[in-house]
N, C-alpha and C positions, 0 to 999 in steps of 0.2 A: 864850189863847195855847196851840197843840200844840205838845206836847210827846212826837214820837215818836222810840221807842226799837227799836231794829232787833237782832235776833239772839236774840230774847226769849222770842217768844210759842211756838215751839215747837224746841227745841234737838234738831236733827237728829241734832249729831254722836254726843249721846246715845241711841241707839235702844233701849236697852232705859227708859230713863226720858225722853222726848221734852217732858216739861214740869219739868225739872228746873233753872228759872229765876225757880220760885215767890217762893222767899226774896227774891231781887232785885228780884219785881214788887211784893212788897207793901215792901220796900225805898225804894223810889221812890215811891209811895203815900205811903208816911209821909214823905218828904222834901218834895213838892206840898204834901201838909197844913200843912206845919210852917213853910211859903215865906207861905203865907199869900195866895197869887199864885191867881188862877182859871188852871187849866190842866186841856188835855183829854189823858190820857193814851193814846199810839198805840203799841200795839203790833206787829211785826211779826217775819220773816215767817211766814206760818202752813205748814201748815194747822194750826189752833186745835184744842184736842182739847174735843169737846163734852160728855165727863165731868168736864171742867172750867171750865165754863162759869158756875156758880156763883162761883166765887173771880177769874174775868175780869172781873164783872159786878160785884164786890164791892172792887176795885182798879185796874180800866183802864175807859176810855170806849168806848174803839176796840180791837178787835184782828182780825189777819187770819185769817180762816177758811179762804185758799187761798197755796199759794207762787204764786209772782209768778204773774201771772194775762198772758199775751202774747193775739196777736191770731189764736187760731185756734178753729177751731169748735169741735172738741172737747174746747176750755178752756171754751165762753161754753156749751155744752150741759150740761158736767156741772156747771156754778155752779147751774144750776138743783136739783139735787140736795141741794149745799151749803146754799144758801138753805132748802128743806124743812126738813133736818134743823137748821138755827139758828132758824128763823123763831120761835120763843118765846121769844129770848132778847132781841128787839128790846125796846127800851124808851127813854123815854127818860133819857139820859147814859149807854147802852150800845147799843153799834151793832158787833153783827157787818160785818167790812169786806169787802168781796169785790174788793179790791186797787183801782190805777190803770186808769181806762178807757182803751186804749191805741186813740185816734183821733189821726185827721189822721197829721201826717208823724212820724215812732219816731227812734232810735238816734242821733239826735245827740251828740256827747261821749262815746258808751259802744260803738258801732255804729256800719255805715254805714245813710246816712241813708235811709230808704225810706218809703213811703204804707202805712198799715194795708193790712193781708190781708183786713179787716173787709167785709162788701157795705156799701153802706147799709142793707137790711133788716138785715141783723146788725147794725151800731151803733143800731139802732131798737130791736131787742131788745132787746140788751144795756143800753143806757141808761134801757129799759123795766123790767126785773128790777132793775136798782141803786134804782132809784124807787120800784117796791112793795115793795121787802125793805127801803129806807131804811136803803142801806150807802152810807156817806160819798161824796160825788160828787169826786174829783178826778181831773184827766186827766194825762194823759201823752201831753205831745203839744209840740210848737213851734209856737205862735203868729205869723206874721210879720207884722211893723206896717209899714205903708209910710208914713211922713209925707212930705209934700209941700211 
């Protein structure tokens, strides 16, 4: 069962101490433990700071190494960068996350509705880099089911 926790993994409001959530994260660690529940701990939103990547890897399963990651190039270009600098921290029951792949149609409920900015070549890529770096596959997207 996930179990993600939103506001966590890098505390912006704090800028002089941007991971000052630590206490909370191994908080909730010991709480999971103690449930006695298999649960996959999700942390968000990043970006993850990778002088702390030790103590992510030693208390969460998931965390996000980007703030929300939307459908533009110069988002899915420099993920590749991100990815480089985590790429040793993959393992597994620790997966640097590199957010929701935000294909098909966006903004429903939050926005107005509209088709990703993505090419198909760019969702190629993109969904190519989430697969070699083996960062959690979830989309962000609306699905419409027609039954008959």
């Amino acid at each position: 069962m996930p179990l993600p926790v939103d506001d966590i993994c890098n505390t912006n409001m704090y800028p002089q101490n941007p991971y000052s959530a630590q206490k909370e994260i191994e908080a909730i660690a010991a709480a999971i433990e103690k449930s006695g529940r298999s649960m996959v701990l999700s942390l968000s939103p990043g970006p993850a700071l990778i002088e702390k990547a030790w103590h992510l890897r030693k208390y969460a399963n998931m965390w996000r190494i980007t703030d929300d990651f939307w459908d533009e190039w110069s988002l899915l270009k420099a993920m590749f960068e991100r990815c480089e600098v985590w790429q040793t921290q993959v393992s597994e029951g620790s997966w640097p996350d590199c957010d929701m792949l935000p294909m098909g149609m966006l903004g429903k409920g939050f926005a107005a509705e509209r088709k990703t900015r993505f090419t198909r070549a760019e969702e190629q890529t993109m969904m190519t880099l989430w697969c070699i770096f083996r960062s959690p596959l979830m989309m962000l997207t609306e699905v419409k089911v027609r039954y008959q």
